[in-house]
ROKE-631993 format. One record per residue (C-alpha): residue number from 0; residue in three letters; x, y, z. Coordinates in steps of 0.2 Angstrom, whole numbers. Example, Ala and Ser with C-alpha at 12.3 -4.5 7.8 and 13.67 -1.06 7.14 Angstrom:
ROKE-631993
{n 0; res ala; xx 62; yy -22; zz 39}
{n 1; res ser; xx 68; yy -5; zz 36}
end
This chain:
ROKE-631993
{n 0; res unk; xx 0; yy 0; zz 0}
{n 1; res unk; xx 7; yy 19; zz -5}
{n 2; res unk; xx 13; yy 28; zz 7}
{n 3; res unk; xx 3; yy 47; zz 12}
{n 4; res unk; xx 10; yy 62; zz 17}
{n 5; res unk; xx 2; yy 72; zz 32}
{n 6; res unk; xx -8; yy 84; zz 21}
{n 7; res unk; xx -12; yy 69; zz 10}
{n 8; res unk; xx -33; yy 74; zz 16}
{n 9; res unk; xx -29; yy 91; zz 11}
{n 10; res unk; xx -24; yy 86; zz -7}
{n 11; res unk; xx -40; yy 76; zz -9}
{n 12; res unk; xx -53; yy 89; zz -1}
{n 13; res unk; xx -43; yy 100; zz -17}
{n 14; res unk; xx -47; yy 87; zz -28}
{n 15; res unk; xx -32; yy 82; zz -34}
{n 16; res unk; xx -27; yy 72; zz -44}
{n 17; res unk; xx -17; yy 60; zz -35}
{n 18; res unk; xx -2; yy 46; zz -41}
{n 19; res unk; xx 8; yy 34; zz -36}
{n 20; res unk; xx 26; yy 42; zz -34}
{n 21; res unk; xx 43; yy 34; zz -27}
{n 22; res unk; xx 30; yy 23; zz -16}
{n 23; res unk; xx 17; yy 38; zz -10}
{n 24; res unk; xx 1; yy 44; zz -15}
{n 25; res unk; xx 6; yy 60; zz -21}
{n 26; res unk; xx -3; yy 75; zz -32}
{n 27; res unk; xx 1; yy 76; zz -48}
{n 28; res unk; xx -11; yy 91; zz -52}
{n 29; res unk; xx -23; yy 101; zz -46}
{n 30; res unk; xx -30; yy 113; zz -61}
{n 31; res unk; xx -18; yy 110; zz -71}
{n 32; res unk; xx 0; yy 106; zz -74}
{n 33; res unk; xx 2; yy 121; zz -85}
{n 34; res unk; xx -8; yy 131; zz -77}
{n 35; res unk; xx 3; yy 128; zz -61}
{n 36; res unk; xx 19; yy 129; zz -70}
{n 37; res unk; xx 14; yy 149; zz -75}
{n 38; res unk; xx 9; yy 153; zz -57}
{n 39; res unk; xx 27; yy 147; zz -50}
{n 40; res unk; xx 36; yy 156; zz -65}
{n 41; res unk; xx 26; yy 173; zz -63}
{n 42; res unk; xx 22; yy 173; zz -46}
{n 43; res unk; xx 22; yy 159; zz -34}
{n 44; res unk; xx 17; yy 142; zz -31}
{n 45; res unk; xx 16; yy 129; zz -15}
{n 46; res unk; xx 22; yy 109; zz -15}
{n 47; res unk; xx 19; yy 96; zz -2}
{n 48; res unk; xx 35; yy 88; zz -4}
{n 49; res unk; xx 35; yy 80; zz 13}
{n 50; res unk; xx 39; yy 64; zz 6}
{n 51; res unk; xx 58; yy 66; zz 5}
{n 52; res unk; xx 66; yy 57; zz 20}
{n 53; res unk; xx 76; yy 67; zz 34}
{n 54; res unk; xx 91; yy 59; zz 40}
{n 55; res unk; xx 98; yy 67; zz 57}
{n 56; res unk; xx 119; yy 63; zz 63}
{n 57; res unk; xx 122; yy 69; zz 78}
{n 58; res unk; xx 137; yy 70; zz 89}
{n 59; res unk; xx 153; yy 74; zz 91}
{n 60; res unk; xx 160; yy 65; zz 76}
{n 61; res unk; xx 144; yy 69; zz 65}
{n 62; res unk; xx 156; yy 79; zz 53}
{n 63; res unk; xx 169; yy 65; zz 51}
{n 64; res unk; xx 155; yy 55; zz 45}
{n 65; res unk; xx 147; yy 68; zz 33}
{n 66; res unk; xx 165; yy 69; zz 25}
{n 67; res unk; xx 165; yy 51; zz 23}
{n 68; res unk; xx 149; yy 49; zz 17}
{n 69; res unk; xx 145; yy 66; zz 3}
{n 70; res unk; xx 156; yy 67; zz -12}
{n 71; res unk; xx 153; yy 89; zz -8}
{n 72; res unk; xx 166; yy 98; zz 7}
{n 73; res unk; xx 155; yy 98; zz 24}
{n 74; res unk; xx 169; yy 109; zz 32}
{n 75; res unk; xx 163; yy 124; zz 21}
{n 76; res unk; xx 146; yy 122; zz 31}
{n 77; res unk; xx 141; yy 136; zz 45}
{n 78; res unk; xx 126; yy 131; zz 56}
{n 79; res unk; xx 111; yy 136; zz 46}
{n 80; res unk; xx 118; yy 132; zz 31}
{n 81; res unk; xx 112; yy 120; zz 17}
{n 82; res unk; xx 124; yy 110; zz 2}
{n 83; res unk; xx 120; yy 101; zz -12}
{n 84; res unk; xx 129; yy 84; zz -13}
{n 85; res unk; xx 129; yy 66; zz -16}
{n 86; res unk; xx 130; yy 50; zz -9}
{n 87; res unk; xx 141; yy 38; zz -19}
{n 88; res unk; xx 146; yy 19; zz -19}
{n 89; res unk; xx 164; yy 13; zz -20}
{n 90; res unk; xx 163; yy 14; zz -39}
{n 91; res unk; xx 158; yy 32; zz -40}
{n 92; res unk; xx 142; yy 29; zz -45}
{n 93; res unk; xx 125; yy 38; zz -38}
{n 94; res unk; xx 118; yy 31; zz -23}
{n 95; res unk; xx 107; yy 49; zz -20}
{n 96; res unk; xx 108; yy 66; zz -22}
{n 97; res unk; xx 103; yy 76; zz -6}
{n 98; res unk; xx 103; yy 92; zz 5}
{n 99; res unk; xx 116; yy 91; zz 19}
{n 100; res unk; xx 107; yy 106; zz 32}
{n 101; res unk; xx 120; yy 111; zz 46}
{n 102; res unk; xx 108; yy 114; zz 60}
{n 103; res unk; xx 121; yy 114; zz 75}
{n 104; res unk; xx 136; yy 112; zz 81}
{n 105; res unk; xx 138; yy 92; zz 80}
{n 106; res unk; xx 123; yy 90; zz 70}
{n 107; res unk; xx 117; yy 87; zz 52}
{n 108; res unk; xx 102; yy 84; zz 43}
{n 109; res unk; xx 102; yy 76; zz 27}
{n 110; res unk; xx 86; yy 77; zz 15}
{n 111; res unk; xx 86; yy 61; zz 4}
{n 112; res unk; xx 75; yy 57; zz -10}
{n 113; res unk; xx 59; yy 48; zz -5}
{n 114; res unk; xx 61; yy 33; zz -13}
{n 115; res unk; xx 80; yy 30; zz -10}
{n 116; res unk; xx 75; yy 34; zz 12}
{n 117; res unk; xx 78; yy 15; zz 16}
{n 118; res unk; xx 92; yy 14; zz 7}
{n 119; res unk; xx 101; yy 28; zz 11}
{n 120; res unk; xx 98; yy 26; zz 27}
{n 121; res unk; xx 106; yy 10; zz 26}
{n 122; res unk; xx 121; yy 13; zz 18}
{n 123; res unk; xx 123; yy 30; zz 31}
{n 124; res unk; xx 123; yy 17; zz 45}
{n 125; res unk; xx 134; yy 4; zz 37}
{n 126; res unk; xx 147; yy 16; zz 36}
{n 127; res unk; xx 145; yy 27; zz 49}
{n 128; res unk; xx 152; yy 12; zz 60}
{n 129; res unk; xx 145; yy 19; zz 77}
{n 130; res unk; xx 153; yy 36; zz 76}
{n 131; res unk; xx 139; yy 46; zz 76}
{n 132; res unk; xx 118; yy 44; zz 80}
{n 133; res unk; xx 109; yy 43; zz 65}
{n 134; res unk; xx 91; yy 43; zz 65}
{n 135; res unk; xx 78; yy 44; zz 52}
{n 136; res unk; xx 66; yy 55; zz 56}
{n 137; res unk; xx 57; yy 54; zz 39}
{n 138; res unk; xx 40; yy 53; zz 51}
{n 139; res unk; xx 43; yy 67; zz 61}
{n 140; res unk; xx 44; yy 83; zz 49}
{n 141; res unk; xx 33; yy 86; zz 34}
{n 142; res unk; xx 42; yy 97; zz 18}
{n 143; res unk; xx 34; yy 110; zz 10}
{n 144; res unk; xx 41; yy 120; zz -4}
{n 145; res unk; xx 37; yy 139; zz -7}
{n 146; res unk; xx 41; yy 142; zz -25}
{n 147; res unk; xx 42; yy 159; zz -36}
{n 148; res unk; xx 46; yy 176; zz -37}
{n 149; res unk; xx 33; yy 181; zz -25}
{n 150; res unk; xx 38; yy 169; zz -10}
{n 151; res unk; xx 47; yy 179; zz -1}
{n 152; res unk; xx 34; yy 193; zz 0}
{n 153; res unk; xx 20; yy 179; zz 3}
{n 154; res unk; xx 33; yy 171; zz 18}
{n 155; res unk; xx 37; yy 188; zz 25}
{n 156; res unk; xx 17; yy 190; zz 30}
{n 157; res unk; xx 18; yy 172; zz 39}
{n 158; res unk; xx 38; yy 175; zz 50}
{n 159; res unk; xx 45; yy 187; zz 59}
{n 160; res unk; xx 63; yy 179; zz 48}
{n 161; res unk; xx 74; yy 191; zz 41}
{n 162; res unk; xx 71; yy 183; zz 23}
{n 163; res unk; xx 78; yy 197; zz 14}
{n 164; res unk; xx 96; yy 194; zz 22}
{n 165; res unk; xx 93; yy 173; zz 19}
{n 166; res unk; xx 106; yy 170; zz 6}
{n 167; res unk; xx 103; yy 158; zz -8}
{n 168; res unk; xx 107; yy 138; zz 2}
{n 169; res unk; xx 107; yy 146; zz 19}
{n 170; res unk; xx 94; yy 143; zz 32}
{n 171; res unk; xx 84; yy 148; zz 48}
{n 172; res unk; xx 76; yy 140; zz 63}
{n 173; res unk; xx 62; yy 152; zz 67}
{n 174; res unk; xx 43; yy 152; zz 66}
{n 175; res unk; xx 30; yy 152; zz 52}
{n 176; res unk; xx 12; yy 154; zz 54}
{n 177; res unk; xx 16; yy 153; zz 73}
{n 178; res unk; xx 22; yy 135; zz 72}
{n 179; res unk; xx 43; yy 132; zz 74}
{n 180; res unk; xx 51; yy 128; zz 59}
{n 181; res unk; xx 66; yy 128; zz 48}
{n 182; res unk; xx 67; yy 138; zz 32}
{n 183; res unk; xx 80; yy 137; zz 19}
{n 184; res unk; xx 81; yy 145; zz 4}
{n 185; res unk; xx 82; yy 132; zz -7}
{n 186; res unk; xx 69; yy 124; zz -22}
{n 187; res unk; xx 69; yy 113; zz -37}
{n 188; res unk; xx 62; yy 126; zz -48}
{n 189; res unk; xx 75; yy 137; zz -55}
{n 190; res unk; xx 66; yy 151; zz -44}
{n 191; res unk; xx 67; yy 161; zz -29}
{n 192; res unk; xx 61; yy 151; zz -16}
{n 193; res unk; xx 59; yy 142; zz 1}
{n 194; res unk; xx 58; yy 124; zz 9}
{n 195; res unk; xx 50; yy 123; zz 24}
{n 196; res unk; xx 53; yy 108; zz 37}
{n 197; res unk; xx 40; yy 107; zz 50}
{n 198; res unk; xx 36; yy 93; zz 62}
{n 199; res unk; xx 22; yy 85; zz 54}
{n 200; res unk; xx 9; yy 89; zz 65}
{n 201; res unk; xx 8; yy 105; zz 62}
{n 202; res unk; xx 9; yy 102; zz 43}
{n 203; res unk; xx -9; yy 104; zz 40}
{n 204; res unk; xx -9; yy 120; zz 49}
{n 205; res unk; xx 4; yy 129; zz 39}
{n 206; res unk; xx -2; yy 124; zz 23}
{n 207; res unk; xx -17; yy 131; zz 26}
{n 208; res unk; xx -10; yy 148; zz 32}
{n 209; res unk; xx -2; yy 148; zz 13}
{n 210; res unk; xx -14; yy 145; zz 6}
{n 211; res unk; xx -26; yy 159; zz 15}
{n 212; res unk; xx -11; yy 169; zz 9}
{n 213; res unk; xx -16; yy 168; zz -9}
{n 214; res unk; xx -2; yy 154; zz -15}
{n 215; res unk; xx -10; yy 142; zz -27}
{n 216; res unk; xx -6; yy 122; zz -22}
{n 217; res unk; xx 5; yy 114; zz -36}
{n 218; res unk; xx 8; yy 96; zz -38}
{n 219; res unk; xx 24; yy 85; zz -47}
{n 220; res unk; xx 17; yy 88; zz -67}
{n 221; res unk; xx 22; yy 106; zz -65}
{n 222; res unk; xx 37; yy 102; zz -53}
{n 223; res unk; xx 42; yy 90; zz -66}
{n 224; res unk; xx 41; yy 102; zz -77}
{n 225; res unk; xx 47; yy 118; zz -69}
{n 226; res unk; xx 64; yy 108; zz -62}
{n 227; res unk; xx 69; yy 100; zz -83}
{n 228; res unk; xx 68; yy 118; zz -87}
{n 229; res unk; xx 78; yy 125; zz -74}
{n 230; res unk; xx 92; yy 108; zz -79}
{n 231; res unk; xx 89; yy 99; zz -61}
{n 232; res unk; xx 91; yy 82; zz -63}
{n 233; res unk; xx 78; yy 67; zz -56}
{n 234; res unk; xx 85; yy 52; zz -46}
{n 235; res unk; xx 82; yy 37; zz -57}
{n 236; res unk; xx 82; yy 45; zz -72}
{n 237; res unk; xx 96; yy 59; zz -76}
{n 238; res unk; xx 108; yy 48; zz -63}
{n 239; res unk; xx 108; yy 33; zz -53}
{n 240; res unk; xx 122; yy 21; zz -46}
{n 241; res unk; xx 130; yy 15; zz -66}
{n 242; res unk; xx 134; yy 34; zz -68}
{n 243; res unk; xx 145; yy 46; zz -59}
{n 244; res unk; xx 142; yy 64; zz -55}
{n 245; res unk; xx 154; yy 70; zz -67}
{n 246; res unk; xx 143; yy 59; zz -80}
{n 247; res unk; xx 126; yy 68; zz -74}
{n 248; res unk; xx 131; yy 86; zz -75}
{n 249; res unk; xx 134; yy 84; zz -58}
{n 250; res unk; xx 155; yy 86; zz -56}
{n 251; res unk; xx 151; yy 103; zz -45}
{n 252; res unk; xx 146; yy 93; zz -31}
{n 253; res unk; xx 162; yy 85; zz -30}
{n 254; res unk; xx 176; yy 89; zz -20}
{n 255; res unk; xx 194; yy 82; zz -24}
{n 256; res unk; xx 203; yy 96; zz -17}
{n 257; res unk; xx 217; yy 88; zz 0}
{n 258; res unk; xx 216; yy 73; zz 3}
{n 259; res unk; xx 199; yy 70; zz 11}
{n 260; res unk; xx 193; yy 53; zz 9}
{n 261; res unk; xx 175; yy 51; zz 4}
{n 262; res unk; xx 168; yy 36; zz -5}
{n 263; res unk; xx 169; yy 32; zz -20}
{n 264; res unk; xx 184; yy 47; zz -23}
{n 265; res unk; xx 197; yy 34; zz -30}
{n 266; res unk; xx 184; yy 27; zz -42}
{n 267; res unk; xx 181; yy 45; zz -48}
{n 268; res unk; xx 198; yy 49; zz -46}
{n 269; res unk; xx 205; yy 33; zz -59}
{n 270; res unk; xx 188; yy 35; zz -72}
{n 271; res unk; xx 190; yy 49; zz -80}
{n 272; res unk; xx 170; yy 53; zz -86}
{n 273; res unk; xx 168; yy 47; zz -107}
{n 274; res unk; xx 149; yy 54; zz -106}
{n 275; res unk; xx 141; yy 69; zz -99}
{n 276; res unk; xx 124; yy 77; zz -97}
{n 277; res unk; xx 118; yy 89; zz -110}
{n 278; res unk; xx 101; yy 100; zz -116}
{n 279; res unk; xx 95; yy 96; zz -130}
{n 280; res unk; xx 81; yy 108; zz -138}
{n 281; res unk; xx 71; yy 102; zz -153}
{n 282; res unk; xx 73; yy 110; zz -168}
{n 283; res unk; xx 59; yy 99; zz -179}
{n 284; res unk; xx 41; yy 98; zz -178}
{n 285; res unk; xx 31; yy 84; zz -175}
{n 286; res unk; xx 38; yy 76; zz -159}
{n 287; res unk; xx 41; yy 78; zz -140}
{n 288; res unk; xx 58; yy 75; zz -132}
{n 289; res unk; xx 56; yy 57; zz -121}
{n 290; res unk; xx 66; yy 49; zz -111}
{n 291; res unk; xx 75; yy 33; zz -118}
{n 292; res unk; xx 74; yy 40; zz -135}
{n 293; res unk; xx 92; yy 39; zz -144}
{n 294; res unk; xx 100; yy 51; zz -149}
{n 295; res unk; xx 114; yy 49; zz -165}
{n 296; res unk; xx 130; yy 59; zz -165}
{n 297; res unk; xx 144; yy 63; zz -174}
{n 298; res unk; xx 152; yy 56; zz -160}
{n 299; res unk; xx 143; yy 39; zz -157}
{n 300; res unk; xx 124; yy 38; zz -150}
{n 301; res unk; xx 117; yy 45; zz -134}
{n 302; res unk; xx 100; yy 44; zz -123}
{n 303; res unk; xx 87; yy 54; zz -117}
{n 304; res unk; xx 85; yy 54; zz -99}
{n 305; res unk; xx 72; yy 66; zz -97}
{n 306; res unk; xx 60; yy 77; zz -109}
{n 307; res unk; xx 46; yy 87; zz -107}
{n 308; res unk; xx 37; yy 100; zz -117}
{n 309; res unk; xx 46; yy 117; zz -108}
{n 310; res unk; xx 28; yy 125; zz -104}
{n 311; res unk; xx 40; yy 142; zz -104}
{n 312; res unk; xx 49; yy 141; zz -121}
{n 313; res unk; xx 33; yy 135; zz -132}
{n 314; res unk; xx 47; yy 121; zz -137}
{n 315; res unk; xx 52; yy 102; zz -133}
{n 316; res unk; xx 67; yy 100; zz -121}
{n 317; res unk; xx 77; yy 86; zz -115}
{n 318; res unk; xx 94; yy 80; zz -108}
{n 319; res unk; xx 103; yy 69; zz -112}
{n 320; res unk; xx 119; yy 58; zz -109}
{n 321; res unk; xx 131; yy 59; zz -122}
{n 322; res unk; xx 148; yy 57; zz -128}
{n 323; res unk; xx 159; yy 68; zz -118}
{n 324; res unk; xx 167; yy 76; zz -136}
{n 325; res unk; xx 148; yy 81; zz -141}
{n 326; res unk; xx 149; yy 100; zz -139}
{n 327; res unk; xx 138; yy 112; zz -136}
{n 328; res unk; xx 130; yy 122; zz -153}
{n 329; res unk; xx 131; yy 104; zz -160}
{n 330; res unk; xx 116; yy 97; zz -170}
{n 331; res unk; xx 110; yy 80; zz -168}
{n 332; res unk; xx 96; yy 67; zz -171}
{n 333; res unk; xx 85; yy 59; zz -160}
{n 334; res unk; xx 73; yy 43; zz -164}
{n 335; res unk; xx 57; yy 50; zz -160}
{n 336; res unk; xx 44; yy 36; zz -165}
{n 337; res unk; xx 55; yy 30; zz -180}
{n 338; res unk; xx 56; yy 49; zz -187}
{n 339; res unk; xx 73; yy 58; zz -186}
{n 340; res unk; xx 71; yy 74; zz -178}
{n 341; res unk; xx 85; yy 88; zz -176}
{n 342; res unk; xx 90; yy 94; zz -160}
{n 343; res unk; xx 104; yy 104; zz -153}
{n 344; res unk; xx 114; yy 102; zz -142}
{n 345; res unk; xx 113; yy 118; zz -126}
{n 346; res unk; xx 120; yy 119; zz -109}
{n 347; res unk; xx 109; yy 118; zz -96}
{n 348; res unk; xx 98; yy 128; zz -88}
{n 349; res unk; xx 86; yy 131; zz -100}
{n 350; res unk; xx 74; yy 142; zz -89}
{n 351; res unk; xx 79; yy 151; zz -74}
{n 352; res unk; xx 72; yy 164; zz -62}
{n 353; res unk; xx 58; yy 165; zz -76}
{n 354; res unk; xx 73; yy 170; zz -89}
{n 355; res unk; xx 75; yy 160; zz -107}
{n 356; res unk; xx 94; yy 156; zz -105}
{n 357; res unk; xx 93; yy 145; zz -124}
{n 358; res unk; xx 88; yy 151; zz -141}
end
């Protein structure tokens, strides 16, 4: 049976449409996917995201194990702030991607993709070897994203927080709608935004105090949507464990500076990447960019891994892994339906902060 989020009744008493997602009832739409898509870009829009897992370490040797376990530099982490990482295996491939959240002293909060919790959580134990607590807490906290240009203005009616002085992948412990909470500024979106992590009980509460603030609910179609656009990638579809970061667009997150030892660092370390991540916009008629289509290069073939119709650029988008050599401004095919259609080849994002970035 799926699993249902604390505001779960709240999406049905919406009528939403509701799916199976990563092992959860979840909404895919409410009045639209489109229709949600334009309210994030233009002004703002609100997710229940409270599937995602949170993973706590704790102590005095939570650090130590973050280094060992996120391919990203912890050290560079003040309490309050949030890094974008990974979890890889001992061949350098993606276990997860996730948010590290320093919220004290000898403690850390890892957000984990929903479907991936029990794993990660797993592995997090297997090699934390008893140095630090680690506690899922995935029950305990509900997720709710605030997403568009107009979410801090919305947020500021609801927190006495200093938002504007929030820096991008920093965060707060304060209150929001009266209930204690942490916000980050952080999203999947390509806009301004903020992630709110609440204990779950007071989940319903402060979705309905957004809500009463004018902010339209939004479910996965447009986040799916909203996130190709802005060139974020999806577990299980733009990277899983047979690719490495550096493959996925993803060779930010890693950091081979000194000699810090993280797993899967001499795997990465002796393969150097042959593939890479790419946008692709669609320069023919007649199709719609799909993952698993092929895509023939001068260079040998490639694949979709995700495709969407970019609700923003009134065109058909896509990345895709291909040869490493494959540059961007290049043109190539992909097999849509049997019909060779020219795409070419961009550097992602496609969308951001409401912005075209690709002709």
């Amino acid at each position: 049976m799926a699993r249902r989020t604390p505001l779960y009744d709240a999406h049905v008493a919406l009528g939403a449409k509701l799916i199976a997602f990563g092992g959860w009832d979840m909404p895919l739409s409410y009045s639209g996917a489109a229709e949600e898509h334009q309210a994030v870009r233009e002004r703002c829009g609100l997710f229940d995201v409270s599937h995602m897992g949170e993973v706590e370490l704790q102590g005095a040797r939570a650090a130590e194990v973050c280094q060992h376990l996120t391919a990203n530099d912890v050290a560079k982490l003040r309490i309050g702030d949030a890094q974008y990482s990974v979890l890889c295996n001992e061949r350098g491939g993606v276990i997860d991607d996730l948010v590290v959240l320093r919220t004290g002293a000898e403690r850390y909060v890892l957000i984990v993709n929903a479907a991936n919790t029990a794993v990660d959580v797993a592995w997090i134990t297997e090699q934390n070897r008893g140095r630090a607590g680690v506690v899922d807490r995935s029950d305990e906290f509900a997720l709710l994203a605030l997403q568009g240009p107009d979410s801090e203005v919305v947020l500021r009616t609801l927190t006495p927080a200093p938002l504007a002085a929030l820096r991008p992948f920093a965060a707060i412990e304060t209150t929001v709608a009266g209930r204690l909470a942490w916000v980050s500024r952080t999203g999947y979106t390509g806009e301004d935004g903020f992630e709110i992590v609440v204990p779950a009980v007071h989940a319903q509460a402060l979705w309905q105090a957004l809500r009463d603030a004018g902010v339209r609910p939004c479910g996965l179609g447009a986040r799916d949507t909203l996130r190709l656009e802005a060139g974020m990638n999806l577990y299980g579809q733009d990277m899983d464990e047979s690719v490495t970061p550096p493959e996925s667009g993803l060779a930010w997150t890693v950091d081979l500076k000194g000699d810090r030892d993280f797993v899967g660092r001499g795997a990465l370390l002796a393969r150097p990447a042959t593939r890479r991540l790419a946008g692709l916009v669609l320069q023919d008629a007649g199709g719609v960019l799909r993952a698993h289509q092929t895509v023939h290069t001068a260079h040998g073939d490639g694949e979709i891994t995700s495709g969407t119709f970019s609700p923003t650029m009134k065109k058909s988008i896509a990345l895709a892994r291909l040869p490493a050599v494959v540059a961007d401004g290049d043109s190539v095919r992909v097999d849509v339906r049997g019909r060779l259609l020219e795409a070419r080849v961009v550097k992602p994002p496609f969308v951001r902060r409401g912005r075209v970035l690709v002709a």
